[in-house]
VMD Tcl script that draws the C-alpha trace (Angstrom):
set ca {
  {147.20 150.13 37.35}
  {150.18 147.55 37.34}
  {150.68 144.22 36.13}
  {153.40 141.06 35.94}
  {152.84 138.79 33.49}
  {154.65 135.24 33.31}
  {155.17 131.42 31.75}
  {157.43 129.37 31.84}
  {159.50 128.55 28.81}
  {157.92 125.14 28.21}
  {154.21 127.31 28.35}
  {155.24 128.88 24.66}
  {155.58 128.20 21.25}
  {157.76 129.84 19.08}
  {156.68 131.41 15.49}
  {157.86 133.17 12.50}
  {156.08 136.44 11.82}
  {157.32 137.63 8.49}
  {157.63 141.64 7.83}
  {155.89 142.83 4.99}
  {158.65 145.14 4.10}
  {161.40 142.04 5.06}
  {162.97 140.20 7.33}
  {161.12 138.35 10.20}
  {161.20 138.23 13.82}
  {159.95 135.62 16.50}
  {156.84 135.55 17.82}
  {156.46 133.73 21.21}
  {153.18 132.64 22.27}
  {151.38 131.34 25.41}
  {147.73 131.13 25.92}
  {148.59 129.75 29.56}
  {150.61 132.55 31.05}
  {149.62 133.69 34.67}
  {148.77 137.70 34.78}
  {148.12 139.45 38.55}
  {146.39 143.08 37.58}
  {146.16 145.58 40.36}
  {143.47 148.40 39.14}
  {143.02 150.85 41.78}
  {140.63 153.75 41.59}
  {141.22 157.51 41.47}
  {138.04 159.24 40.92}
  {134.35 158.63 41.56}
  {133.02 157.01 44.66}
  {135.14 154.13 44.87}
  {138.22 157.00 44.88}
  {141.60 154.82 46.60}
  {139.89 151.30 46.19}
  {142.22 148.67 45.21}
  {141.24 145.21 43.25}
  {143.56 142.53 42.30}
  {142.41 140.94 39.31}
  {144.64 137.01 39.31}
  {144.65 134.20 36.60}
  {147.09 131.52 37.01}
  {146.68 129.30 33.77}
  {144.65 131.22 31.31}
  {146.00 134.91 30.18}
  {146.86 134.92 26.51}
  {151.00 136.24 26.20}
  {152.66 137.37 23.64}
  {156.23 138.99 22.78}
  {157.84 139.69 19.31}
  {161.69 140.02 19.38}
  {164.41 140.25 16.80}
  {166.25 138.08 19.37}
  {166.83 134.52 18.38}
  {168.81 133.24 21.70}
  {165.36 132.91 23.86}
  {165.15 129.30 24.24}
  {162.16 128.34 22.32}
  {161.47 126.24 19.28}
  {160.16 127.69 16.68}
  {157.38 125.48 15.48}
  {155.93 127.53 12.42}
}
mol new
graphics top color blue
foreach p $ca { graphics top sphere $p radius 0.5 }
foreach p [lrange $ca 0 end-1] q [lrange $ca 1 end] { graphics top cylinder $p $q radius 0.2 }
display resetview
């Protein structure tokens, strides 16, 4: 299987998630990213069959960094 997932900057919003032991990080969010999924089979009948699996507006994408510099308000 492999995968690319991607939004632009402007398709995010930025969060706090707060660390129960301390400190937080950023959360950045998209409901809207696009994802292209390429599952290709290794066993069974369907053994070397590829299938590209494609949304361009609706995969849900989400990254947690200690990095601050990314861009994107944080709104919460």
């Amino acid at each position: 299987m492999k995968g690319c997932m991607h939004a632009g900057r402007e398709l995010f919003a930025g969060l706090n998630y707060y660390n129960p032991p301390g400190g937080s990080k950023h959360c950045l969010n998209s409901k809207l990213a696009s994802c292209d999924l390429r599952i290709t089979y290794k066993q069974g009948d369907a053994k070397g069959v590829s299938e590209l699996l494609y949304t361009g507006h609706r995969a849900a994408f989400e990254i947690l960094t200690d990095l601050s510099d990314h861009g994107i308000s944080i709104q919460v």
